[in-house]
C-alpha positions as CSV (number, residue, x, y, z in Angstrom):
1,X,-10.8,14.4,14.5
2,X,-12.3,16.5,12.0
3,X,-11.9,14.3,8.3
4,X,-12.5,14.8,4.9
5,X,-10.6,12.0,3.3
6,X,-9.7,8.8,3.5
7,X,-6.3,7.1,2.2
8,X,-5.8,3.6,2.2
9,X,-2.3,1.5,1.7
10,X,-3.6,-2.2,-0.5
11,X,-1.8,-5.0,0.7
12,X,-2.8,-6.2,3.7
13,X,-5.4,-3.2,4.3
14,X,-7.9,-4.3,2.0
15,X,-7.5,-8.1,2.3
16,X,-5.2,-10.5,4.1
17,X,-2.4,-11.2,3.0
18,X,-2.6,-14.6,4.6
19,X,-4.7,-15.8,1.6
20,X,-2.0,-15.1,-1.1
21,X,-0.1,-17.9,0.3
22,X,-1.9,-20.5,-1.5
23,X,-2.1,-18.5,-5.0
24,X,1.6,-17.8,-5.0
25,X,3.1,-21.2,-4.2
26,X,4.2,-22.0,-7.4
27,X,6.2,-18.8,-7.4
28,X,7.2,-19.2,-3.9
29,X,8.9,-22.9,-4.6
30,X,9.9,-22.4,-8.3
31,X,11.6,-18.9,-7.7
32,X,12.9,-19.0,-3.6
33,X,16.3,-16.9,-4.4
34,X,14.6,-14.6,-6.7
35,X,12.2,-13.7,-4.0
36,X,15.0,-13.3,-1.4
37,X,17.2,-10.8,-3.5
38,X,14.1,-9.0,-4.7
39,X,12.9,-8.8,-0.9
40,X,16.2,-7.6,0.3
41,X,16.6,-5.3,-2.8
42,X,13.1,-3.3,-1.6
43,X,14.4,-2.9,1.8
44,X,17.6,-1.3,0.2
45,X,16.2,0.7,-1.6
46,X,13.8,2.1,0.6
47,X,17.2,3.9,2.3
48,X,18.5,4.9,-1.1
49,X,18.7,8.4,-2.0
50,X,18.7,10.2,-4.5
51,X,16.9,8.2,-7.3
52,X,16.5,9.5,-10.7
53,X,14.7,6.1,-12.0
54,X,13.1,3.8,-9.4
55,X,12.7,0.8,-11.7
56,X,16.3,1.3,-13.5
57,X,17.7,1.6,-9.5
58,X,15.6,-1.8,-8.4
59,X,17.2,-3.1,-11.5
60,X,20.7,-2.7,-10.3
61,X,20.4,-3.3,-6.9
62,X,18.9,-6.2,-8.0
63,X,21.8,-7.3,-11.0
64,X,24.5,-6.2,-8.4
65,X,23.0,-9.2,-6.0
66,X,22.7,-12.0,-8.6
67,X,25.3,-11.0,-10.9
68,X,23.8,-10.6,-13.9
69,X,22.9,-7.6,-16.5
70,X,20.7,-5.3,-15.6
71,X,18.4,-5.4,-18.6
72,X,18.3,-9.4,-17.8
73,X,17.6,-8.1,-14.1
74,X,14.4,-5.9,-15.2
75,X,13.3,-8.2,-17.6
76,X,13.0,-10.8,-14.6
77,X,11.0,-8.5,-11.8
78,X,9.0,-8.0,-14.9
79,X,7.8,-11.0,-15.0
80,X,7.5,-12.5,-11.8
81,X,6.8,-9.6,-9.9
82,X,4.6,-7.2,-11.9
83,X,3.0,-9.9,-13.8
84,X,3.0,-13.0,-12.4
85,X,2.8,-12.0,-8.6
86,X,0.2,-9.3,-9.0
87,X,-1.7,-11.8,-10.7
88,X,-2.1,-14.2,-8.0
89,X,-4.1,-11.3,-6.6
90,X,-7.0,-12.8,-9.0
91,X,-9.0,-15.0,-7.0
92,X,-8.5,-13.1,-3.8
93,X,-11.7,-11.0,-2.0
94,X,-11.4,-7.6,0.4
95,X,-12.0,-8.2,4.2
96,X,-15.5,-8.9,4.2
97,X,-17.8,-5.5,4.3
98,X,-15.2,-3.3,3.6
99,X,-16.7,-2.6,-0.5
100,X,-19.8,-1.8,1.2
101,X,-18.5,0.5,4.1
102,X,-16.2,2.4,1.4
103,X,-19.3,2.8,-0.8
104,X,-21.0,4.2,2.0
105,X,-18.3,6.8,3.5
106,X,-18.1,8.1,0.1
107,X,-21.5,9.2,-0.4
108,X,-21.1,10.6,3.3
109,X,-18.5,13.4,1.0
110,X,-15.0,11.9,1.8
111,X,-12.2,11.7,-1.0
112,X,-11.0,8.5,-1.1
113,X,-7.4,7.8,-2.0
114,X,-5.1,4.3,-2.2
115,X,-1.5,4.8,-2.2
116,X,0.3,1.3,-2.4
117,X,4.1,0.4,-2.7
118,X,3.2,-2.0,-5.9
119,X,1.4,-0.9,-8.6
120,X,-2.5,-1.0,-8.2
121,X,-4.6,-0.8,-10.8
122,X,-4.7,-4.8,-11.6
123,X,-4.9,-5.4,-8.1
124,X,-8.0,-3.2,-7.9
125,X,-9.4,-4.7,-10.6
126,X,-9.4,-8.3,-9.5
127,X,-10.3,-7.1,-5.9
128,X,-13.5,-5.7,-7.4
129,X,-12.8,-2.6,-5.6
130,X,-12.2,-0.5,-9.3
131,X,-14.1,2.8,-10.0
132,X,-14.5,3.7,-6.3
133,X,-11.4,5.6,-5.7
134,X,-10.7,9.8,-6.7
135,X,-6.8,8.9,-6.4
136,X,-5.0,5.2,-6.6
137,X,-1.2,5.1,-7.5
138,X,1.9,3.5,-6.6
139,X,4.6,4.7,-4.9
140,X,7.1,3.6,-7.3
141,X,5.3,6.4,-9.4
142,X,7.2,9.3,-7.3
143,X,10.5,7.3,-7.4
144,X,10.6,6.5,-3.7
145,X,8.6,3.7,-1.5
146,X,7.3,3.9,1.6
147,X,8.0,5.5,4.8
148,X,10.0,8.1,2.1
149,X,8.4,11.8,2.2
150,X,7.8,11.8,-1.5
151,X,4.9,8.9,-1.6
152,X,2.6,10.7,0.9
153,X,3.8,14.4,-0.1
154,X,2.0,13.0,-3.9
155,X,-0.7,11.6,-2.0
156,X,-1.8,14.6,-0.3
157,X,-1.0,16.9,-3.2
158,X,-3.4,14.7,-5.3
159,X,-6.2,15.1,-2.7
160,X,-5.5,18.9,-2.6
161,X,-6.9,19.1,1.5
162,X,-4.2,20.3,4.4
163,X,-2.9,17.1,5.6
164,X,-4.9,17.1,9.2
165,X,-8.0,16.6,7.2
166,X,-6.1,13.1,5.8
167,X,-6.5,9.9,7.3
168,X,-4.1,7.6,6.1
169,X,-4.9,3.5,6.8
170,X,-2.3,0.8,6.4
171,X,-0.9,-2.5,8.4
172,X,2.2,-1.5,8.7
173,X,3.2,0.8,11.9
174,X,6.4,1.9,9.7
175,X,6.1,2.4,7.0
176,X,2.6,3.4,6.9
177,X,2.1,5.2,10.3
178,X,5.0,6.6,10.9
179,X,5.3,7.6,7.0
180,X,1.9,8.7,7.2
181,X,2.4,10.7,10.2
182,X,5.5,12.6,9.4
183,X,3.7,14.2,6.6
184,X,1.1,15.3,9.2
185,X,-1.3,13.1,8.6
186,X,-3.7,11.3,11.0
187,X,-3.1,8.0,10.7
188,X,-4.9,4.7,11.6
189,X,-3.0,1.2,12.4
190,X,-5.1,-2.4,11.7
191,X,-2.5,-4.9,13.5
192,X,-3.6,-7.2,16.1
193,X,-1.4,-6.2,18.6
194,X,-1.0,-2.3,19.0
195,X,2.5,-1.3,18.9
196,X,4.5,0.0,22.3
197,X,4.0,3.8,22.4
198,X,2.2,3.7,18.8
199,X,1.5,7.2,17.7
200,X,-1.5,5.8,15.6
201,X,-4.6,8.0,16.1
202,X,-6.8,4.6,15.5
203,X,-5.8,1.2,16.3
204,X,-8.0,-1.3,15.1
205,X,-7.3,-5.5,15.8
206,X,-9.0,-6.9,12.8
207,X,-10.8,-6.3,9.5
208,X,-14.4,-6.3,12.0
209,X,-12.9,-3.2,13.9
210,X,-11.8,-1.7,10.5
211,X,-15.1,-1.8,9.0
212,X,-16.8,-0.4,12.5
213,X,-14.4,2.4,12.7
214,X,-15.1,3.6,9.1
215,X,-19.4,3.4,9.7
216,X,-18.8,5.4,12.9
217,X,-18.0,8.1,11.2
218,X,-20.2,11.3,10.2
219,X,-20.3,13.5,6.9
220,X,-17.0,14.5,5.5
221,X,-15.8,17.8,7.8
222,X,-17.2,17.0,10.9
């Protein structure tokens, strides 16, 4: 499997999400309806298509649900989501080993890329995992979420290398592996229990298999 880049999804792939549980419990129990409609609003709008504005169409799926304006709608996602939830993110540390390992596969001449579904650049910040990536972005950024085309046609456009040469890592078989794939992508799948028929070109169990996957490999291109 000849590689010259690596592409990460955040959540979940670069720490577990287990550990947000205790961080976001005040905004789990004061806000329980909120984070139902705004849950069930993502998987909406992962079918929806077109979309001119991804925020403005999250907005109204989101008004439609409760009721209420849209600006009062966008206001409120605002705040709990791409303030207050990202924020919990603060006290939170990668899988152990991983900064190191990405360090280290970088000098050995791989691009490394993070495409997320939620914007990443706090999350980064607090993970202590800023400054190491060539390409970090959303998804929400090309209008669309994840498994849509349009996240992993901007990722590899970004990275400027045929898609083949692009391994893309995430913890979720749909929308990351079979999104990743469909672009033509090689893909790699951290779950504990390797999906039925998974197409994944690497399965690893746990953060531990992760981290030995990424040392095994050579220079960039071979």
């Amino acid at each position: 499997m000849k590689l010259r880049a690596l592409a990460f999804d955040l959540d979940g792939t670069l720490y577990p999400e287990y550990r947000l549980i205790f961080p976001s419990l005040g905004t789990i129990i004061r806000h329980p309806l909120f984070l139902y409609h705004f849950s069930e609003v993502r998987k909406e709008i992962r079918h929806l298509r077109p979309i001119d504005n991804y925020k403005d169409a999250q907005a109204r799926l989101f008004a439609k649900r409760r009721n209420i304006p849209v600006d009062r709608a966008r206001a409120i996602i605002d705040k709990i989501v791409y303030k207050r939830w990202v924020a919990s993110i603060r006290k939170i540390r990668p899988f152990h080993g991983l900064r190191e390992i990405l360090r280290e596969v970088k000098k050995n001449g791989y691009i490394l890329a993070l495409m997320s579904d939620l914007p990443v650049e706090a999350k980064l910040e607090y993970l202590g995992l800023d400054g190491i990536w060539d390409h970090a972005f959303s998804s929400e950024e090309t209008g669309y979420l994840k498994p849509n085309r349009e996240p992993f046609q901007e990722l590899i456009r970004r990275i400027g290398l045929p898609p083949s040469e692009i391994l893309y890592i995430g913890n979720n078989y749909h929308y990351d592996v079979l999104g990743a794939a469909r672009a033509g992508m090689r893909t790699a799948h951290l779950c504990g229990r390797k999906p039925k028929d998974s197409i994944a070109d690497v399965h690893c169990r746990n953060a531990k298999e992760l981290v030995d996957f990424l040392s095994s490999l050579g220079k960039a291109g071979t």
